[in-house]
N, CA, C and O atoms as a Tripos MOL2 file, in Angstrom:
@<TRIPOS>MOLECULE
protein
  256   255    64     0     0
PROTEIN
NO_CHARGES

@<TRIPOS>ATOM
      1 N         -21.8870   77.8220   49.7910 N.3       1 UNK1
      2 CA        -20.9150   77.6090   50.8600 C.3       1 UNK1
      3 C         -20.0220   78.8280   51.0230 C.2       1 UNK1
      4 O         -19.6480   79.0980   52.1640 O.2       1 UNK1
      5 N         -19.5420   79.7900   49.7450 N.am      2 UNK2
      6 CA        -18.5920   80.8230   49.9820 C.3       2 UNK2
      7 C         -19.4290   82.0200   51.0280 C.2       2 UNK2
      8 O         -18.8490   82.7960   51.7880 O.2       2 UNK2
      9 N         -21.0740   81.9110   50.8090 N.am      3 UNK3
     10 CA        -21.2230   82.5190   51.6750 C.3       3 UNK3
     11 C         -21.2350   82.4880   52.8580 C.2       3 UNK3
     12 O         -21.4700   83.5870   53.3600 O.2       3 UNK3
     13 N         -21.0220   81.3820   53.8020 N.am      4 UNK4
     14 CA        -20.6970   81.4090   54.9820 C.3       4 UNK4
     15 C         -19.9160   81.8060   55.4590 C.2       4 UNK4
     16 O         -20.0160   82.1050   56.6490 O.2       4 UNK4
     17 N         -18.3720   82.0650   54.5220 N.am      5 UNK5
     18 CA        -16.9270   82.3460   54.7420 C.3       5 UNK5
     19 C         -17.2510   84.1090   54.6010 C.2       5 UNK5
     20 O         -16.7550   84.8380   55.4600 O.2       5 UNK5
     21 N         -17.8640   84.5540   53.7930 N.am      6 UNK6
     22 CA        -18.1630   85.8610   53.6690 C.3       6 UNK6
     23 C         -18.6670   86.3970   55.2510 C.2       6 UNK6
     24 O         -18.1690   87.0520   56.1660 O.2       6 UNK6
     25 N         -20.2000   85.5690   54.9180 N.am      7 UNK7
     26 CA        -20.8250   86.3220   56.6690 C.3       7 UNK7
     27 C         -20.1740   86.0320   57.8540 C.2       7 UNK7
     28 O         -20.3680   86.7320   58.8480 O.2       7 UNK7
     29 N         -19.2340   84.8430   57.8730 N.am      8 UNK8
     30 CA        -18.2360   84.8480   58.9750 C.3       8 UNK8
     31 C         -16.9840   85.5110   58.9890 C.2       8 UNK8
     32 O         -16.2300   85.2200   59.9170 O.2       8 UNK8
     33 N         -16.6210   86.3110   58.1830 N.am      9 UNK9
     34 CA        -15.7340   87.7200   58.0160 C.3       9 UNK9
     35 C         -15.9120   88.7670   58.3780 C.2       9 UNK9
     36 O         -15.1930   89.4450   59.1120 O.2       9 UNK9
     37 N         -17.2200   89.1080   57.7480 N.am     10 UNK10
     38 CA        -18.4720   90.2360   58.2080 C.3      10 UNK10
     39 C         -18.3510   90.6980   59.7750 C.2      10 UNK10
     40 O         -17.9470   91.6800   60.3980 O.2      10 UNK10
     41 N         -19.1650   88.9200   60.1560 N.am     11 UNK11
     42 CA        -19.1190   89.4150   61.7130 C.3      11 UNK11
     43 C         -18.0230   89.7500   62.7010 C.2      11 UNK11
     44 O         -18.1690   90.4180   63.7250 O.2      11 UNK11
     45 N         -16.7030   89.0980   62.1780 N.am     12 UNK12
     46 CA        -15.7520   89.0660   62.8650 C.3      12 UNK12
     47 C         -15.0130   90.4780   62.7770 C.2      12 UNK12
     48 O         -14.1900   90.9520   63.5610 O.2      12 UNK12
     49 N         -15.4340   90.9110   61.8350 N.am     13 UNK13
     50 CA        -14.9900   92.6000   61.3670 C.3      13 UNK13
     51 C         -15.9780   93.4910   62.5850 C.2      13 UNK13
     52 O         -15.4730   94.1990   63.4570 O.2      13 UNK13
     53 N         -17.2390   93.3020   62.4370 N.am     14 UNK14
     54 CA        -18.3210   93.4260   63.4270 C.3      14 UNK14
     55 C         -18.2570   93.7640   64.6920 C.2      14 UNK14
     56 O         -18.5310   94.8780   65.1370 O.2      14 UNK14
     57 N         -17.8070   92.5870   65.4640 N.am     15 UNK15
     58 CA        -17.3890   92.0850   66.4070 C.3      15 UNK15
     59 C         -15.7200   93.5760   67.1680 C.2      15 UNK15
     60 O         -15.6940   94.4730   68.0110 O.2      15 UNK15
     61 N         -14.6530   92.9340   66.1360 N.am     16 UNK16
     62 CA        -13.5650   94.0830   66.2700 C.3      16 UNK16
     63 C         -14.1690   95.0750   66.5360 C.2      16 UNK16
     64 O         -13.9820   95.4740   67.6860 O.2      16 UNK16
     65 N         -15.0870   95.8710   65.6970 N.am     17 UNK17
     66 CA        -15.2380   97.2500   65.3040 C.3      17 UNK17
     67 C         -16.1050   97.5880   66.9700 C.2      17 UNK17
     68 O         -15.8060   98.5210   67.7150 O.2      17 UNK17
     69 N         -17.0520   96.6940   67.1970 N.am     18 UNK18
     70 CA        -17.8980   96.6700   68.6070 C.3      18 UNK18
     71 C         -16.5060   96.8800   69.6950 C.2      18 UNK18
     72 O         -16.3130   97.8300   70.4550 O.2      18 UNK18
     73 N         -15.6920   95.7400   69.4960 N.am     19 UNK19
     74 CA        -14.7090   95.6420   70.9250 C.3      19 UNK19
     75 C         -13.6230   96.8550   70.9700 C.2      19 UNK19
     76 O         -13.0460   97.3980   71.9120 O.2      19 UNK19
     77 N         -13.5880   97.0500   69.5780 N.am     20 UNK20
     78 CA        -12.3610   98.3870   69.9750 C.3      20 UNK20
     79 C         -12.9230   99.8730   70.1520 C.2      20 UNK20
     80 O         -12.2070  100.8720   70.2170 O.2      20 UNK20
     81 N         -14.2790   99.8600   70.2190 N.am     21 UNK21
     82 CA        -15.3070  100.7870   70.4390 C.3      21 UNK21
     83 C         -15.5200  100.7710   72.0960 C.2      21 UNK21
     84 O         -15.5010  101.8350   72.7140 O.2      21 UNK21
     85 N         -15.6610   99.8950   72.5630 N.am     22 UNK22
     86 CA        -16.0070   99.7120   73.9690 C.3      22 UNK22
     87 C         -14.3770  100.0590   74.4950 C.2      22 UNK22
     88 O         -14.2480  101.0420   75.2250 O.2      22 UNK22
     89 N         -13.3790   99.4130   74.1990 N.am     23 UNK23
     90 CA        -12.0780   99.7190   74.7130 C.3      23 UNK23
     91 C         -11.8250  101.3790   74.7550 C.2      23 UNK23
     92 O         -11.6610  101.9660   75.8240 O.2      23 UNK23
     93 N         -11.8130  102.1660   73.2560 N.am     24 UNK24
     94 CA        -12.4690  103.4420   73.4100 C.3      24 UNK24
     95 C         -13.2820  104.1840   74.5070 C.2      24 UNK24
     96 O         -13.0290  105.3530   74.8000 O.2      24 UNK24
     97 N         -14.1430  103.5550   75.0260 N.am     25 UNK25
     98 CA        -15.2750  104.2140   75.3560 C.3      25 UNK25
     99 C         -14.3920  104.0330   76.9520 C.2      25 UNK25
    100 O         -14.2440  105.0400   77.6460 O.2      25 UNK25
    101 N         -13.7820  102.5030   77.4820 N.am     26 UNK26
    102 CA        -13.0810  101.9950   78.8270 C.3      26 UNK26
    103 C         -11.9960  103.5080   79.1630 C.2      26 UNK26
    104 O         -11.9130  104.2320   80.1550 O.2      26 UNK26
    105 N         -11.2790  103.5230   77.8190 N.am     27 UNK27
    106 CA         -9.7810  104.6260   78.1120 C.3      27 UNK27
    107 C         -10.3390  105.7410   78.1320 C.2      27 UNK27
    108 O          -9.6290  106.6120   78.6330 O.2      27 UNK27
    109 N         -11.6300  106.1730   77.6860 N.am     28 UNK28
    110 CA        -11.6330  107.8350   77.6710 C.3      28 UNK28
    111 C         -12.6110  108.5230   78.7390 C.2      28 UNK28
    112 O         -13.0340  109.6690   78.8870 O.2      28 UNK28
    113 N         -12.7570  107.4810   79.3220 N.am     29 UNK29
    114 CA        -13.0610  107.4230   81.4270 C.3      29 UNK29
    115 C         -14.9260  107.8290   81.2530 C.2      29 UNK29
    116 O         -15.5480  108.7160   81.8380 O.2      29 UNK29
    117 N         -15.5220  106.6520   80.0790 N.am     30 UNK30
    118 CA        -17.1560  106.7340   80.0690 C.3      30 UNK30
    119 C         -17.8140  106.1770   81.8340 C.2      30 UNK30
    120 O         -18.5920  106.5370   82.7170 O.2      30 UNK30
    121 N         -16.8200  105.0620   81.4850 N.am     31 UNK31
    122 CA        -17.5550  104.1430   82.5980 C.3      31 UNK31
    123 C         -16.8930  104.6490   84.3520 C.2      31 UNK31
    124 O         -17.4620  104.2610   85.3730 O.2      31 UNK31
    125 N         -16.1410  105.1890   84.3690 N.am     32 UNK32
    126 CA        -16.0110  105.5840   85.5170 C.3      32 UNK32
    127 C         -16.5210  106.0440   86.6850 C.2      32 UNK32
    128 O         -16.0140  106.0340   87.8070 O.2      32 UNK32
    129 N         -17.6430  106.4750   86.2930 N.am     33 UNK33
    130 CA        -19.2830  107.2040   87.7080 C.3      33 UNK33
    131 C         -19.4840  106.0380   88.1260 C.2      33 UNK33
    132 O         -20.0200  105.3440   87.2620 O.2      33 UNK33
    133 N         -19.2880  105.5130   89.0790 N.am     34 UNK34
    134 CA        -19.6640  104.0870   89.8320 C.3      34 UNK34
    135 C         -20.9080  104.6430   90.9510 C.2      34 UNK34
    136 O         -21.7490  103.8830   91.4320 O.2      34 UNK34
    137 N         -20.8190  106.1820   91.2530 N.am     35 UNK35
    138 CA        -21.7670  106.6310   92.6010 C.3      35 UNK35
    139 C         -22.8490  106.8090   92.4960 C.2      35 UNK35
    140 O         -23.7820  106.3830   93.1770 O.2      35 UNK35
    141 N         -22.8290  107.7690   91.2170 N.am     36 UNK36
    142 CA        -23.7570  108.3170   91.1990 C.3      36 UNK36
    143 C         -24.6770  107.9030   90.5410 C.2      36 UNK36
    144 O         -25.3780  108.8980   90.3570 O.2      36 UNK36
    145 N         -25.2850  106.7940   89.9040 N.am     37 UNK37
    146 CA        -26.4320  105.8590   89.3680 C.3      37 UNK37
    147 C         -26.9570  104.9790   90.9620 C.2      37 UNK37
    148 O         -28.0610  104.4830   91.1870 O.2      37 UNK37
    149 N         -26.1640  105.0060   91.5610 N.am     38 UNK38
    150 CA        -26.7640  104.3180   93.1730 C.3      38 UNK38
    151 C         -27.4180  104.9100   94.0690 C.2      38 UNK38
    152 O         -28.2530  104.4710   94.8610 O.2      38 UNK38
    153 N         -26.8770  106.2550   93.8700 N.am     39 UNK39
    154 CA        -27.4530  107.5350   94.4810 C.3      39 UNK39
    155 C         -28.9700  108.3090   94.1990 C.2      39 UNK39
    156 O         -29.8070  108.7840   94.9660 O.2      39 UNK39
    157 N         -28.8710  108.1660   92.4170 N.am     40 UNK40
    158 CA        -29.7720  108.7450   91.7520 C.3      40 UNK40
    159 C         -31.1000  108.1610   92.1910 C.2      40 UNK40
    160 O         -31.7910  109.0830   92.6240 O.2      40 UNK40
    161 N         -31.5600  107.3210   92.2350 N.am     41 UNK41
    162 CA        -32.7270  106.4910   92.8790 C.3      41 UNK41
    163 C         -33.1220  106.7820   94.0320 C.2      41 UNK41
    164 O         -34.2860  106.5730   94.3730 O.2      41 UNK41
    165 N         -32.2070  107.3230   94.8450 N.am     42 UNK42
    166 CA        -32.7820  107.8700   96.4600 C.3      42 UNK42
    167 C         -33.2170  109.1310   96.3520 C.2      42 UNK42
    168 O         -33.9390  109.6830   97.1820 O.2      42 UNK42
    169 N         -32.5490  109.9200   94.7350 N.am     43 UNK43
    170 CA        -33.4080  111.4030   95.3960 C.3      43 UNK43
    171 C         -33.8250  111.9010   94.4310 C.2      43 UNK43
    172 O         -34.0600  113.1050   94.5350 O.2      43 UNK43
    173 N         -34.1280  111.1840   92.9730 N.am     44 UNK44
    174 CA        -35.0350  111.4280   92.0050 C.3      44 UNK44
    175 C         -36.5080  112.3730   92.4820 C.2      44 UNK44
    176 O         -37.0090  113.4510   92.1610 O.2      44 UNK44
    177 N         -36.8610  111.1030   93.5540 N.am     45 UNK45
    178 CA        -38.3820  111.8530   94.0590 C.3      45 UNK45
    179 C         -38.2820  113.3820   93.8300 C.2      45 UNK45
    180 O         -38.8330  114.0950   92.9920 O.2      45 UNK45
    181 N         -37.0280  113.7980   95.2710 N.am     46 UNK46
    182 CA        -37.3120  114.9590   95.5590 C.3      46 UNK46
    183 C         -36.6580  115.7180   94.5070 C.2      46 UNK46
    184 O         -36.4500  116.8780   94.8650 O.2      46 UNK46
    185 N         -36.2140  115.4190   93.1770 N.am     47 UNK47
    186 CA        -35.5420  116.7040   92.0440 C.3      47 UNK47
    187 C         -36.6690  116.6720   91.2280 C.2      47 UNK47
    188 O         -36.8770  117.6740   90.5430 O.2      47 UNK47
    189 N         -37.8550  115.2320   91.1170 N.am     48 UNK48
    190 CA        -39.1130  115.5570   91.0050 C.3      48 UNK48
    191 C         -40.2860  116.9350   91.3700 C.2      48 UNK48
    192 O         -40.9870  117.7280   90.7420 O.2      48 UNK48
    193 N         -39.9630  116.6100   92.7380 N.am     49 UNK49
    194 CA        -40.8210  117.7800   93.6080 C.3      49 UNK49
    195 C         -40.4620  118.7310   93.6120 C.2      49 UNK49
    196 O         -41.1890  119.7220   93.6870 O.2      49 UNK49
    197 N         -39.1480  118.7600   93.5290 N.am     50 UNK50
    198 CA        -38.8200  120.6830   93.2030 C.3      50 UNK50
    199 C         -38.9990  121.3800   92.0030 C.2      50 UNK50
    200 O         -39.1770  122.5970   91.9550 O.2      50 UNK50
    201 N         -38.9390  120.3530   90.6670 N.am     51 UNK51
    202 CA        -39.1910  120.9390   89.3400 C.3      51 UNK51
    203 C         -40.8370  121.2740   89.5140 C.2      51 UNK51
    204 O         -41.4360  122.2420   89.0460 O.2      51 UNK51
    205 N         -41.2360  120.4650   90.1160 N.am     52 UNK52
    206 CA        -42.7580  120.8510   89.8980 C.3      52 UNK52
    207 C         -43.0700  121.9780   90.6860 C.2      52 UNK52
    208 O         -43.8040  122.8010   90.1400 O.2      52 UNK52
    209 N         -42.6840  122.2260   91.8670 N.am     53 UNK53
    210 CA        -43.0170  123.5670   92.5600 C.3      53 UNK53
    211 C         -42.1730  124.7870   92.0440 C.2      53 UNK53
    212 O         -42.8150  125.8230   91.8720 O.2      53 UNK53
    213 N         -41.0390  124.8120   91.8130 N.am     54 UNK54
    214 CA        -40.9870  125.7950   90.2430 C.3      54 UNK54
    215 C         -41.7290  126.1600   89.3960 C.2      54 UNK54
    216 O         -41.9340  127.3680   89.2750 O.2      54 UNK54
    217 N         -42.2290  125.4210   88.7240 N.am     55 UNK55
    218 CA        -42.7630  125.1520   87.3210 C.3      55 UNK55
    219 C         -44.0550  125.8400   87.9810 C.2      55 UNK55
    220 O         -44.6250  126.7960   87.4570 O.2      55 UNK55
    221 N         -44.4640  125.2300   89.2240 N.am     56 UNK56
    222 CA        -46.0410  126.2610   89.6860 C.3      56 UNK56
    223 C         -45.7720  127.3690   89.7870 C.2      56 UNK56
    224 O         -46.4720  128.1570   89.1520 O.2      56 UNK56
    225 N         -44.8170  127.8300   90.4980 N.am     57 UNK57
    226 CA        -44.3150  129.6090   90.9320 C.3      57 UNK57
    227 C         -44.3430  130.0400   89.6340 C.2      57 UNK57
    228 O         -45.2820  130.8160   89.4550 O.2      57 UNK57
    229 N         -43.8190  129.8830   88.8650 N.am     58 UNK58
    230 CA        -43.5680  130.4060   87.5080 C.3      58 UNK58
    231 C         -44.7030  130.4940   86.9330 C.2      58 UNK58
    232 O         -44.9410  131.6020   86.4510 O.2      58 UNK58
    233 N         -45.5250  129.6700   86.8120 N.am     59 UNK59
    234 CA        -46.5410  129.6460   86.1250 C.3      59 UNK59
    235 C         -47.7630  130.8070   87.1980 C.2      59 UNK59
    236 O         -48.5090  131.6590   86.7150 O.2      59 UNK59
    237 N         -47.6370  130.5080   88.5030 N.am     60 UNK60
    238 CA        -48.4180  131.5600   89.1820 C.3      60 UNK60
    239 C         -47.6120  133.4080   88.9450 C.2      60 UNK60
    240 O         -48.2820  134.2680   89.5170 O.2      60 UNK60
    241 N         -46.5400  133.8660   88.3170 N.am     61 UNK61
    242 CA        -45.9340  134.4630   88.3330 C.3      61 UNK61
    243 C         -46.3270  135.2800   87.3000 C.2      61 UNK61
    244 O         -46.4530  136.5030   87.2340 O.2      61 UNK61
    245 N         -46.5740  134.0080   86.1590 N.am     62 UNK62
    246 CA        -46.8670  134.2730   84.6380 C.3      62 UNK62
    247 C         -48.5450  134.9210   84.5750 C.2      62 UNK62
    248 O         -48.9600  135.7550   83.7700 O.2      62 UNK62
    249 N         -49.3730  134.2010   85.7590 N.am     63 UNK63
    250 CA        -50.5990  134.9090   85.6780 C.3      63 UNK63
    251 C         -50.9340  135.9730   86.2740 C.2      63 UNK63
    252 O         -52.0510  136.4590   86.0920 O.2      63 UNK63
    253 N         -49.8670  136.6270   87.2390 N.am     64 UNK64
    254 CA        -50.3670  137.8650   88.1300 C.3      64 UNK64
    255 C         -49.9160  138.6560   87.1530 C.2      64 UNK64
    256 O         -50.0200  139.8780   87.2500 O.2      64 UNK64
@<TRIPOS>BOND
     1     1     2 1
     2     2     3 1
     3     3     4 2
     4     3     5 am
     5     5     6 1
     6     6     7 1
     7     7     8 2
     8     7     9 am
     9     9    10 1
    10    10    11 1
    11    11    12 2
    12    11    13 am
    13    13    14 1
    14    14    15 1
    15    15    16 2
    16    15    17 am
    17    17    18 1
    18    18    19 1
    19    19    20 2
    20    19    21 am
    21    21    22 1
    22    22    23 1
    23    23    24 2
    24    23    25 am
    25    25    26 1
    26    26    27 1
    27    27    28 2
    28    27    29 am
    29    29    30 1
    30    30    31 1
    31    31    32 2
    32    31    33 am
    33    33    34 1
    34    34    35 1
    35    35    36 2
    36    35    37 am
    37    37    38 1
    38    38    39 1
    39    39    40 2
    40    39    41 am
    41    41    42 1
    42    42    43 1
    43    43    44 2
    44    43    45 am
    45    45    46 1
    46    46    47 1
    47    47    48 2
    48    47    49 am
    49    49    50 1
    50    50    51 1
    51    51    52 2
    52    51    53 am
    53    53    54 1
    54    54    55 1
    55    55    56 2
    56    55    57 am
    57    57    58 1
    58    58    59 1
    59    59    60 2
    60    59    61 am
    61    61    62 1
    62    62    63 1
    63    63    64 2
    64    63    65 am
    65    65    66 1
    66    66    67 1
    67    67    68 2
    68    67    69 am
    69    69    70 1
    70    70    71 1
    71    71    72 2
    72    71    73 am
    73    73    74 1
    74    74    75 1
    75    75    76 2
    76    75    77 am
    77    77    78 1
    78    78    79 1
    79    79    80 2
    80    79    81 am
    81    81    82 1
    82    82    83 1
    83    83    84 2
    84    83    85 am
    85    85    86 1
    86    86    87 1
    87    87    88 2
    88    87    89 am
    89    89    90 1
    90    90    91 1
    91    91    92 2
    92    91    93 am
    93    93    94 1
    94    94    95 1
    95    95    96 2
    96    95    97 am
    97    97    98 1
    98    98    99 1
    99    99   100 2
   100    99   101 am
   101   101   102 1
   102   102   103 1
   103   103   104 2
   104   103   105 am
   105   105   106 1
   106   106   107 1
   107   107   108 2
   108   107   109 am
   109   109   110 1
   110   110   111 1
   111   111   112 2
   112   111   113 am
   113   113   114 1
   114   114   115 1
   115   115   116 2
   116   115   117 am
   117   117   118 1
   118   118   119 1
   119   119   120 2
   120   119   121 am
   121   121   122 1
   122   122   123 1
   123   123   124 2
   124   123   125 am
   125   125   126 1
   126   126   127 1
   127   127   128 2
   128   127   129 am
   129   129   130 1
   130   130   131 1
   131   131   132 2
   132   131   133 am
   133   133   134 1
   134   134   135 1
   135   135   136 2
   136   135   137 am
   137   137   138 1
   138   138   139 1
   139   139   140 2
   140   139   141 am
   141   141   142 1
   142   142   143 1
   143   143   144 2
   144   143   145 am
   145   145   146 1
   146   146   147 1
   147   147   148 2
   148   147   149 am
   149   149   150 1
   150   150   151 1
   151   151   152 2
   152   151   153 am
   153   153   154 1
   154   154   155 1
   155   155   156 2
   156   155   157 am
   157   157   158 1
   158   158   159 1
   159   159   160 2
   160   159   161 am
   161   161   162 1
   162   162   163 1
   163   163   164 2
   164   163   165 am
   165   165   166 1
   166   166   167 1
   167   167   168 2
   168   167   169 am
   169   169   170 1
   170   170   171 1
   171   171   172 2
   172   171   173 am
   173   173   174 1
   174   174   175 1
   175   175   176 2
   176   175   177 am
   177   177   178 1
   178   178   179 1
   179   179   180 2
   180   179   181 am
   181   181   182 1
   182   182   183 1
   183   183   184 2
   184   183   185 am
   185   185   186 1
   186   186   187 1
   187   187   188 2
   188   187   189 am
   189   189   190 1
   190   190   191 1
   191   191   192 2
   192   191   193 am
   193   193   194 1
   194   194   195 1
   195   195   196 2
   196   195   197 am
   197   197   198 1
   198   198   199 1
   199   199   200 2
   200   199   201 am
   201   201   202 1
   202   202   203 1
   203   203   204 2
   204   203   205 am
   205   205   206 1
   206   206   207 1
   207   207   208 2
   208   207   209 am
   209   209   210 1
   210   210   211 1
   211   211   212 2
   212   211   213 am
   213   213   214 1
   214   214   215 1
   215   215   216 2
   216   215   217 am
   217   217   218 1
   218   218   219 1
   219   219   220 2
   220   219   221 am
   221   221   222 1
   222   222   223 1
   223   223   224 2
   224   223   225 am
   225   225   226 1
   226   226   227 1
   227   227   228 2
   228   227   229 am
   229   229   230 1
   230   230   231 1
   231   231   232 2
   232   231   233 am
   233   233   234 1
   234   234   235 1
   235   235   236 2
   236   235   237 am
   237   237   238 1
   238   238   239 1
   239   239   240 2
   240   239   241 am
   241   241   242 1
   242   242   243 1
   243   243   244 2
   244   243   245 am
   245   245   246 1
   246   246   247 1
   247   247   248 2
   248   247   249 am
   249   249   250 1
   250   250   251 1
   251   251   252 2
   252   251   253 am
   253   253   254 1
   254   254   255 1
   255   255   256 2
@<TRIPOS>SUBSTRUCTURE
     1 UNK1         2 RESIDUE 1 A UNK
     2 UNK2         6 RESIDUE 1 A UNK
     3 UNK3        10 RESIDUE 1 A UNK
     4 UNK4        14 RESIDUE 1 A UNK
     5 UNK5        18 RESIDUE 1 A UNK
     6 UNK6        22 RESIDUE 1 A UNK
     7 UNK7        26 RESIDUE 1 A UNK
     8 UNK8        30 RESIDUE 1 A UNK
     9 UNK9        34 RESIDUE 1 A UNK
    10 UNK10       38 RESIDUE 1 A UNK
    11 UNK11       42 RESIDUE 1 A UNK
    12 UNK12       46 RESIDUE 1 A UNK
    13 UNK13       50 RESIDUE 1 A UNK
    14 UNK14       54 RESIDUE 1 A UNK
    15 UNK15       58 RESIDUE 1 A UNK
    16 UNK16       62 RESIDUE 1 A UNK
    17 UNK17       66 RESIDUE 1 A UNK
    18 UNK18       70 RESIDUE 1 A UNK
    19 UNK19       74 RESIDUE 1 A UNK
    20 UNK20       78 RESIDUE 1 A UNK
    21 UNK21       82 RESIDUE 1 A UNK
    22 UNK22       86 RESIDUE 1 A UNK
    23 UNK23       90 RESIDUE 1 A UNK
    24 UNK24       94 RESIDUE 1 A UNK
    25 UNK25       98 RESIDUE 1 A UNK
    26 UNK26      102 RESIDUE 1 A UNK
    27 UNK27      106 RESIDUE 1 A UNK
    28 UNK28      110 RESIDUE 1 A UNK
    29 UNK29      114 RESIDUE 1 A UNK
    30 UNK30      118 RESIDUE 1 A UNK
    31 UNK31      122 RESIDUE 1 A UNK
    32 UNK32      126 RESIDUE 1 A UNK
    33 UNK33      130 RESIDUE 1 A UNK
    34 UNK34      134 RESIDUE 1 A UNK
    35 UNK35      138 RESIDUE 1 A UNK
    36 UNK36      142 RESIDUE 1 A UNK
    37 UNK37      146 RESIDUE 1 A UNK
    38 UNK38      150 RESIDUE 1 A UNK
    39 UNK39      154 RESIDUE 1 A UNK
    40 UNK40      158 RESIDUE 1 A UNK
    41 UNK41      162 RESIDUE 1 A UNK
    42 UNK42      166 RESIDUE 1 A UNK
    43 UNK43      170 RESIDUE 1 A UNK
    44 UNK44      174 RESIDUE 1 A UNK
    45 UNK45      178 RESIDUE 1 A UNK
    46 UNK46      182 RESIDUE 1 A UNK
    47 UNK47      186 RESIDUE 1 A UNK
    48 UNK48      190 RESIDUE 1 A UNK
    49 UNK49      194 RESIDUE 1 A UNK
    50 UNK50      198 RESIDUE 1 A UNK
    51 UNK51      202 RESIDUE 1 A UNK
    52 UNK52      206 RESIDUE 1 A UNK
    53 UNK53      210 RESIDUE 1 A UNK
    54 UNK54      214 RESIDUE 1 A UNK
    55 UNK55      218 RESIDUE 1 A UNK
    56 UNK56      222 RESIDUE 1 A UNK
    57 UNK57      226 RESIDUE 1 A UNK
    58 UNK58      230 RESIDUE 1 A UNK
    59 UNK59      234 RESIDUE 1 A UNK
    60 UNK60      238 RESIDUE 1 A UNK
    61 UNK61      242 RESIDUE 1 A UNK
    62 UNK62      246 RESIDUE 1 A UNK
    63 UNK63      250 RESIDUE 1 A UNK
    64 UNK64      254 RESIDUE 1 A UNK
């Protein structure tokens, strides 16, 4: 039985250590980008397509 009182200490220590971590993370302005994850999805493609036509020039650059 004392161990229940133990692992329910544990977690509650747990728990604190999680919530005053996230409060941390709230004040030191992590979560603040609200735009730009909404944005990112519309033009992934094309930062796709440009690394790759780089990456060809370069590589055609590397063989002349």
């Amino acid at each position: 039985m004392s161990v229940i009182y133990i692992l329910l200490g544990v977690s509650v220590i747990v728990a604190l250590v999680f919530f005053i971590a996230f409060i941390f993370a709230v004040k030191s302005g992590q979560y603040d980008d609200s735009y730009t994850p909404s944005v990112r999805m519309l033009f992934e493609d094309e930062l796709i397509k440009e690394e790759t036509t780089k990456k060809k020039t370069i590589l055609t650059k590397k063989n002349n």
